[in-house]
C-alpha positions as CSV (number, residue, x, y, z in Angstrom):
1,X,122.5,115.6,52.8
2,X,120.7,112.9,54.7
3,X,122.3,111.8,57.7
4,X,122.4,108.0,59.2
5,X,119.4,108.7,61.7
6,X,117.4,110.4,58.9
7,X,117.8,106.7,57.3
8,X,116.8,105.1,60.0
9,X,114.2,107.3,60.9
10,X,112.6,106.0,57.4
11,X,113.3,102.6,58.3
12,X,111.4,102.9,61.7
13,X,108.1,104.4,59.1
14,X,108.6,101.7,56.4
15,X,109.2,99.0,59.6
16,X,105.6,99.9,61.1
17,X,103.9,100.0,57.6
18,X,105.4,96.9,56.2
19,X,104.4,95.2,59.4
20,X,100.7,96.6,59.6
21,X,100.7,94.9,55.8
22,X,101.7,91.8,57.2
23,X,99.8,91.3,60.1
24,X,96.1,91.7,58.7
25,X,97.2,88.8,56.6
26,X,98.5,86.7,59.7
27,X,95.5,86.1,62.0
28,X,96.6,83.3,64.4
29,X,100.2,83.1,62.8
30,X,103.8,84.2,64.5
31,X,104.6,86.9,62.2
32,X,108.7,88.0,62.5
33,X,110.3,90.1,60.1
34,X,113.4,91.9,59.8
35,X,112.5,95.3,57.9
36,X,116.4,96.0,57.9
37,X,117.0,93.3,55.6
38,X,113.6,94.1,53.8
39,X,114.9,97.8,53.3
40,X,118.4,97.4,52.5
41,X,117.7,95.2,49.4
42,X,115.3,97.2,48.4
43,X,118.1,100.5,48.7
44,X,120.1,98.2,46.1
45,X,117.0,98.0,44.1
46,X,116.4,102.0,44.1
47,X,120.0,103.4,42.8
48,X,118.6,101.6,39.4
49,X,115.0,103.3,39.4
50,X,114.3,106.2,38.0
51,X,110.9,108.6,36.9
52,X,107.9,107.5,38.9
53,X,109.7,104.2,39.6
54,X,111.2,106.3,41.8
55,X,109.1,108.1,43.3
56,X,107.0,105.5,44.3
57,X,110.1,103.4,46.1
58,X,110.8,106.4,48.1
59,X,107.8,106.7,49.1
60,X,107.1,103.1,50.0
61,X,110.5,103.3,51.8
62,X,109.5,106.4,53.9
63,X,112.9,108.5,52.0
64,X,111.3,111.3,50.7
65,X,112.4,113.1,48.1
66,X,116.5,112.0,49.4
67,X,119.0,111.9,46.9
68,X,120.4,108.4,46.1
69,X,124.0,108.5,46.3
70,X,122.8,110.3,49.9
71,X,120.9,107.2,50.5
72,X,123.9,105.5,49.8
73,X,126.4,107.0,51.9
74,X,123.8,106.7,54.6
75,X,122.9,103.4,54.7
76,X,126.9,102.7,54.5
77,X,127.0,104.5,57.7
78,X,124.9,103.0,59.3
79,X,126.4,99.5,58.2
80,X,129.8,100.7,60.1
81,X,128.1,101.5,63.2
82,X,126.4,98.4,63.5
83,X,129.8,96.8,62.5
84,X,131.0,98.0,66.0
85,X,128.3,97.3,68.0
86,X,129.0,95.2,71.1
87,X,131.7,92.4,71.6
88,X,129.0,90.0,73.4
89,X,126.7,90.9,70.3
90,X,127.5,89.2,66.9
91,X,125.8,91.1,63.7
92,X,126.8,90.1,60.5
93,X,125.2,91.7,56.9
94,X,126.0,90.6,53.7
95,X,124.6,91.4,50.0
96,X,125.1,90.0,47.5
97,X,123.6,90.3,42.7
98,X,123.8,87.6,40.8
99,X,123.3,88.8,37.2
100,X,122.8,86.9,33.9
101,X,124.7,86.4,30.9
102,X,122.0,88.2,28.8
103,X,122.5,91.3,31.2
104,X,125.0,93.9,31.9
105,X,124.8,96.0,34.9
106,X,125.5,99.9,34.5
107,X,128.8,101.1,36.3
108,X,126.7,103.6,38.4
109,X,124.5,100.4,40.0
110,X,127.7,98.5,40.1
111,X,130.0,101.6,42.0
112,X,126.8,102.1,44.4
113,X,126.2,98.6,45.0
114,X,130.2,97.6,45.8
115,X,130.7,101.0,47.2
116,X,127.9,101.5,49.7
117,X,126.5,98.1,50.1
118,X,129.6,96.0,49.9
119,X,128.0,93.8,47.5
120,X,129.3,90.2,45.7
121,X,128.4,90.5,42.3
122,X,128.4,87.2,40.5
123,X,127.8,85.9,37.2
124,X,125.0,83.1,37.4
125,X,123.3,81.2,34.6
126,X,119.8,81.0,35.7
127,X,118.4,78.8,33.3
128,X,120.9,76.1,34.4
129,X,119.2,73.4,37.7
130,X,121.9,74.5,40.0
131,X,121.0,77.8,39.9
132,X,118.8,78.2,43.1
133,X,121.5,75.9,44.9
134,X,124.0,78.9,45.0
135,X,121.9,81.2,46.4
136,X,120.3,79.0,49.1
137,X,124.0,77.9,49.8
138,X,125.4,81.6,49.9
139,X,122.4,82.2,52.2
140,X,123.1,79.8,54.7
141,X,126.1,81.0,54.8
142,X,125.5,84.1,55.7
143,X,123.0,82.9,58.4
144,X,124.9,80.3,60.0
145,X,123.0,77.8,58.9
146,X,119.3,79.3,60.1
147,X,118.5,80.0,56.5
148,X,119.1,76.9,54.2
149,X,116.6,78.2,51.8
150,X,115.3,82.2,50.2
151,X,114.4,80.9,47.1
152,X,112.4,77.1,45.5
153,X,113.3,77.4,42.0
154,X,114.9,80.5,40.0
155,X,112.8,81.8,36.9
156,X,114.9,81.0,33.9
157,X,114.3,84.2,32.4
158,X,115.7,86.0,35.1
159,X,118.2,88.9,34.9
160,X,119.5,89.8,38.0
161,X,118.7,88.5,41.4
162,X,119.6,91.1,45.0
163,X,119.8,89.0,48.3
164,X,120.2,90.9,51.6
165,X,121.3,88.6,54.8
166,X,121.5,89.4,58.4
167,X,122.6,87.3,61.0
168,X,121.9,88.0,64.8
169,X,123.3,86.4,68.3
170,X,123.1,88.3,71.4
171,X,123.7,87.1,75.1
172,X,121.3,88.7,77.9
173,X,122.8,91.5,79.8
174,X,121.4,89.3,82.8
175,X,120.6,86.0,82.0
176,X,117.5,84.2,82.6
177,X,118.4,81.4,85.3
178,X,116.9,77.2,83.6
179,X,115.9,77.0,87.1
180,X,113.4,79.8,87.5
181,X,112.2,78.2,84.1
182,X,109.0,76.6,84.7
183,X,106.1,74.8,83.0
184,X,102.8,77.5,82.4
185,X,100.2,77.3,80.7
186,X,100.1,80.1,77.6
187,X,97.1,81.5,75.6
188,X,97.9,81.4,72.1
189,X,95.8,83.8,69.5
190,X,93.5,80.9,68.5
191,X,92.0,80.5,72.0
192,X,94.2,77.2,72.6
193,X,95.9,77.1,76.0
194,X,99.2,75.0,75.9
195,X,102.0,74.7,78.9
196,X,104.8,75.9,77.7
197,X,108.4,76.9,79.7
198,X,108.0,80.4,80.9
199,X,111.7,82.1,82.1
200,X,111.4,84.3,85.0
201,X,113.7,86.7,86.4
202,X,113.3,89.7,89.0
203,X,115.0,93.0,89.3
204,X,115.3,96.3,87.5
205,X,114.3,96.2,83.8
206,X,113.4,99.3,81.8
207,X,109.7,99.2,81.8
208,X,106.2,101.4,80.9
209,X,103.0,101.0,80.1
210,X,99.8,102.5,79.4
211,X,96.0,101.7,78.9
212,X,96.5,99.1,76.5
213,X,99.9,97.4,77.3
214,X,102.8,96.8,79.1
215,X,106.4,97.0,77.5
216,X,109.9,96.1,79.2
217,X,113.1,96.5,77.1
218,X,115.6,93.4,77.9
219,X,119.4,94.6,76.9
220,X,121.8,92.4,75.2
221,X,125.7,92.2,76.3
222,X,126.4,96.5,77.1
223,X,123.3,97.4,76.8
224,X,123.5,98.7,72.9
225,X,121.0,96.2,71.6
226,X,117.7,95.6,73.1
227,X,114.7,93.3,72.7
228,X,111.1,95.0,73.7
229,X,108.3,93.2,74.4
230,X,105.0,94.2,74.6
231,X,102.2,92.2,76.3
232,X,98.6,93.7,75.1
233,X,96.4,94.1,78.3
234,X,94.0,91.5,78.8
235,X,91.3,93.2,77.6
236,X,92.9,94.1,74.4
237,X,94.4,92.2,71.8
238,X,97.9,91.9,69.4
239,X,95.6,93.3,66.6
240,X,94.5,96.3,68.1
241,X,98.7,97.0,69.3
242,X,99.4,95.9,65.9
243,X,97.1,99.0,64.5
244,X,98.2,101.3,67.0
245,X,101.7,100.8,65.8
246,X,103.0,103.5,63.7
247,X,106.7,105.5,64.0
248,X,104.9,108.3,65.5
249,X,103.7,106.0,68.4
250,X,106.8,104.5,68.5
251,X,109.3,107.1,68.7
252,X,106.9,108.4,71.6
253,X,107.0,104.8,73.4
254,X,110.8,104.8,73.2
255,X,111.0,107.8,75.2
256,X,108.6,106.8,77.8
257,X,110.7,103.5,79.4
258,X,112.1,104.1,82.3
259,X,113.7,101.9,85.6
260,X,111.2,100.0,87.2
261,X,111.6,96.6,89.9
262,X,109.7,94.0,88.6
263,X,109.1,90.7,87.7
264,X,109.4,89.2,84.2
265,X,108.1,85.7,82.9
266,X,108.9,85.4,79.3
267,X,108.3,82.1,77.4
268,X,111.3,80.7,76.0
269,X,110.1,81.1,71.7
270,X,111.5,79.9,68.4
271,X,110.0,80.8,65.1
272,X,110.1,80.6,61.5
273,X,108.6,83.1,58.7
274,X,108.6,83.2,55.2
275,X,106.7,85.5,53.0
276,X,106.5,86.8,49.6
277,X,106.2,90.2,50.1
278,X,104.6,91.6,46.5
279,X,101.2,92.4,47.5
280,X,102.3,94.2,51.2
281,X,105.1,96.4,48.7
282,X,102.3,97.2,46.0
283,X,99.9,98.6,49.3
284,X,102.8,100.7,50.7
285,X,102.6,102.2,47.0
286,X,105.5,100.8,44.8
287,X,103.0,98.9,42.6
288,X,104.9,100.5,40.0
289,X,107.8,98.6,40.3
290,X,106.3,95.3,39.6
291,X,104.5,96.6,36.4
292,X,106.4,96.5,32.8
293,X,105.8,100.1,32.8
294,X,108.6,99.7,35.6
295,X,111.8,101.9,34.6
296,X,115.0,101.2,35.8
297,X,116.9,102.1,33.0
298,X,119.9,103.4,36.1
299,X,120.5,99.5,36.5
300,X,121.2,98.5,33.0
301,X,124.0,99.2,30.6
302,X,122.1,98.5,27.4
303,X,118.7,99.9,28.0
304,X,117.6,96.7,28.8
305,X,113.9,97.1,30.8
306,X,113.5,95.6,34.2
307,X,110.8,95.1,36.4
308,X,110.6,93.4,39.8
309,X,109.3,89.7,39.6
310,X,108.8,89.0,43.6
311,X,110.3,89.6,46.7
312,X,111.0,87.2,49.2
313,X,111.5,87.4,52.9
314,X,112.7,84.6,55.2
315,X,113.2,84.5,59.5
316,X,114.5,82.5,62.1
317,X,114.5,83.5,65.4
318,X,115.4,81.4,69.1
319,X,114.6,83.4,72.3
320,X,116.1,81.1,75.4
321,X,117.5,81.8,78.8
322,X,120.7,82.8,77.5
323,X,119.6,85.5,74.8
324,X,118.4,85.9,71.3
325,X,119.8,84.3,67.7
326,X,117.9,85.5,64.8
327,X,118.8,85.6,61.2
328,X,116.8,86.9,58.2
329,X,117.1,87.2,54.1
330,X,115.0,88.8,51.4
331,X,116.0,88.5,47.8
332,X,114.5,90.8,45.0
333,X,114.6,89.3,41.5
334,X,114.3,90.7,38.7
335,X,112.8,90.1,35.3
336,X,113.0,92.0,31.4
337,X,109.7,94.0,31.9
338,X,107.7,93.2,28.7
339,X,107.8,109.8,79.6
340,X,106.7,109.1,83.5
341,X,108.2,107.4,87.1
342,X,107.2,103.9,87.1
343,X,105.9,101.7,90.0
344,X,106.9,98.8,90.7
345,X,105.0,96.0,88.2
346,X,104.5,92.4,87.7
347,X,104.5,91.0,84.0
348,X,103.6,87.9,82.7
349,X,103.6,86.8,79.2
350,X,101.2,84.4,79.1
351,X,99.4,85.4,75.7
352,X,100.4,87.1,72.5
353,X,102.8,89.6,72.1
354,X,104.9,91.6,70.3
355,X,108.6,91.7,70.5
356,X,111.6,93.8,68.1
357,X,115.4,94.2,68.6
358,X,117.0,97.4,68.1
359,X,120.0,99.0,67.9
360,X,119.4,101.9,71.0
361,X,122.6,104.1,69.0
362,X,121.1,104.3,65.9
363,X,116.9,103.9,66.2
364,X,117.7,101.0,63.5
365,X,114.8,98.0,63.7
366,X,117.0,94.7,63.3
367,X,113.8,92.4,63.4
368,X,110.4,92.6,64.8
369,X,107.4,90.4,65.2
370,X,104.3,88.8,67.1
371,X,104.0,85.8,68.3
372,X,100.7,84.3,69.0
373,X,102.1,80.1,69.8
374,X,105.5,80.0,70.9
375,X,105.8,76.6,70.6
376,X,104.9,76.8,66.7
C-alpha cells in the first residue's frame, strides 16, 4: 500500500517537472504555483481514468504504477496532517465537482471523491450566464477573498467541472522588524534596477549553499512550515537553478541546511499567477487525457466519454514583515470527448530568486515560485 510520504514523495517529482514546464515559458515573469493544488485535482481527475488514460496520469503525476483507492487513502492522510499543522499557521483545502444535468457521476468517482477528497458535489447548469459566477464565488470563498476569479466563461457543453483551493497564512517564527525595512535598489530578470523595501533581520537561520547558490529556510509559527529561498550566485542565473531543480536535487538540498549566524535582507513581495496549464500537462506526458481517445469510462454512470477540456491554475501570494498569505486554485473541466557545518554568511536578495513553502512533517510542496520584479 502506498503510504502518505510515498504521495508526497510523487508530489515533490511532479512539483519540480511541472515547474521546469512553466518556467521556460516565463522569461522575465514571477512565476508561483502551488503544485499541491495542481496535484490534488488532478488525483480527483484519476479515480475516473482508466487503460492508458491511466497510465499516462500516473506517470505525469510521478505515482507509478499505485493503486487508486491507495492514492486515495493517501492523499486523505495527508489532508489530516496538514489539518493539524500549527495554531499560528492557518491552511485551509477545499474541493469541490459541479456536474451537469446531461451527466451522471459513477458511485465509485462519487464514494472516492466525498470519501478521500471531501468533495461538494453540486448540480450546475452550465449553459445558463450565472454559471461561471458560482464557481468564481465558491473560489473566493475558499481563498479569502485572494481568488475572486479561476474561470472567464464556462463552455456550455460542459459535463463536469473539479476545482481544488488552498488557502495559506503563516506568521514568521521571528518577525521581520518595519524598521530594519529599508529602501534598496533590486535587479529584476529584465536588467531593470528598481528600489524597492528590502526586510532585514540578523541571527540564526537554517542556511547552505553551494557553487551556484545560497538557500536559508525561514520557519513559520513552531517551526512546521517553512519558506526557502534561494538566491542564484551572481554569476549564475534563476534559469540555470530553475534547470537544476529536480526531486533528486531537492531531497539532497533539504538535508544539507544546517544552523548558521547570518544576515538576511528579503524584499517584502506580492504576486499574482495565472496559467492554463494544458500544454505543461501534455509535456509531462498525459497528452492522452486531453485527446477524445481519452477514457474515463470510471467517472461516468452511463458510458458517457470524457475528455479533459483545460486546466486552470490561479496564485496569490504576500510576503511582508510579518509572514506569508498565499492562496491558490486549479479547476479541471471536463468535456464529452467526440550535509556540512556552515560559516557564518551574509545574504542579500537583491536579484531573482526562488522561494517554496513546505510542510517540514510531510515533504508536501504547498506553493513554490520565482520571482524576477517583486514589485510586479
Amino acid at each position: 500500500m502506498i503510504k502518505g510520504s510515498q504521495v508526497a514523495s510523487a508530489g515533490t517529482a511532479f512539483a519540480c517537472k511541472l515547474f521546469a514546464q512553466l518556467a521556460e515559458h516565463s522569461h522575465g515573469k514571477n512565476l508561483f504555483i502551488s503544485p499541491a493544488s495542481v496535484a490534488l485535482a488532478l488525483a480527483m481527475v484519476y479515480n475516473g481514468a482508466r487503460g492508458e488514460t491511466r497510465r499516462a496520469m500516473a506517470g505525469a503525476l510521478a505515482l507509478g504504477d499505485a493503486d487508486a483507492d491507495d492514492i486515495n487513502q493517501a492523499n486523505a492522510d495527508l489532508a489530516h496532517q496538514l489539518g493539524q499543522i500549527d495554531p499560528h499557521v492557518e491552511l485551509a483545502i477545499a474541493n469541490a465537482l459541479w456536474v451537469s444535468d446531461a451527466f451522471q457521476l459513477s458511485g465509485e468517482f462519487v464514494s472516492a471523491a466525498e470519501g478521500a477528497y471531501q468533495a461538494a458535489i453540486r448540480p450546475l447548469d452550465f449553459a445558463h450566464g450565472p454559471a461561471a459566477a458560482v464557481v468564481n464565488g465558491w473560489v473566493a470563498e475558499h481563498t479569502r477573498g485572494k481568488i475572486s476569479k479561476i474561470v472567464e466563461q464556462l463552455d456550455r457543453d460542459t459535463l463536469l467541472l473539479l476545482v481544488n483551493a488552498i488557502y495559506f497564512k503563516g506568521s514568521w517564527t521571528e518577525p521581520f522588524s518595519r524598521q530594519l525595512t529599508h529602501e534598496a535598489p533590486f535587479n529584476c530578470g529584465d536588467g531593470r534596477q528598481i528600489q524597492h523595501p528590502l526586510m532585514a533581520q540578523r541571527g540564526r537561520f537554517r542556511y547552505y549553499e553551494d557553487r551556484a547558490f545560497q538557500a536559508v529556510s525561514l520557519p513559520y509559527g513552531g517551526g512546521r512550515v517553512c519558506m526557502y529561498v534561494f538566491l542564484p550566485r551572481p554569476e549564475s542565473s534563476l534559469g540555470a537553478f530553475s534547470r537544476s531543480l529536480t526531486a533528486k536535487s531537492w531531497d539532497a538540498w533539504m538535508g544539507r541546511f544546517a544552523q548558521a549566524e547570518g544576515r538576511l535582507a528579503l524584499p517584502r513581495f506580492r504576486a499574482e499567477y495565472a496559467a492554463k496549464l494544458n500544454d505543461a500537462l501534455k509535456a509531462l506526458g498525459m497528452g492522452i487525457a486531453f485527446e477524445p481517445r481519452a477514457d474515463f469510462g470510471a467517472m461516468a454512470r452511463d458510458g458517457t466519454r470524457l475528455k479533459i477540456d483545460e486546466v486552470r491554475h490561479k496564485t496569490f501570494v504576500e510576503v511582508n514583515e510579518e509572514g506569508t498569505e498565499a492562496a491558490a486554485a486549479t479547476s479541471v473541466g471536463m468535456l464529452r470527448a467526440s550535509f556540512m557545518p556552515q560559516k557564518s554568511f551574509s545574504m542579500v536578495v537583491d536579484r531573482p530568486f526562488f522561494c517554496a513553502i513546505r510542510d517540514e512533517r510531510t515533504g508536501v510542496i504547498l506553493f513554490m515560485g520565482s520571482i524576477v520584479d517583486p514589485a510586479s
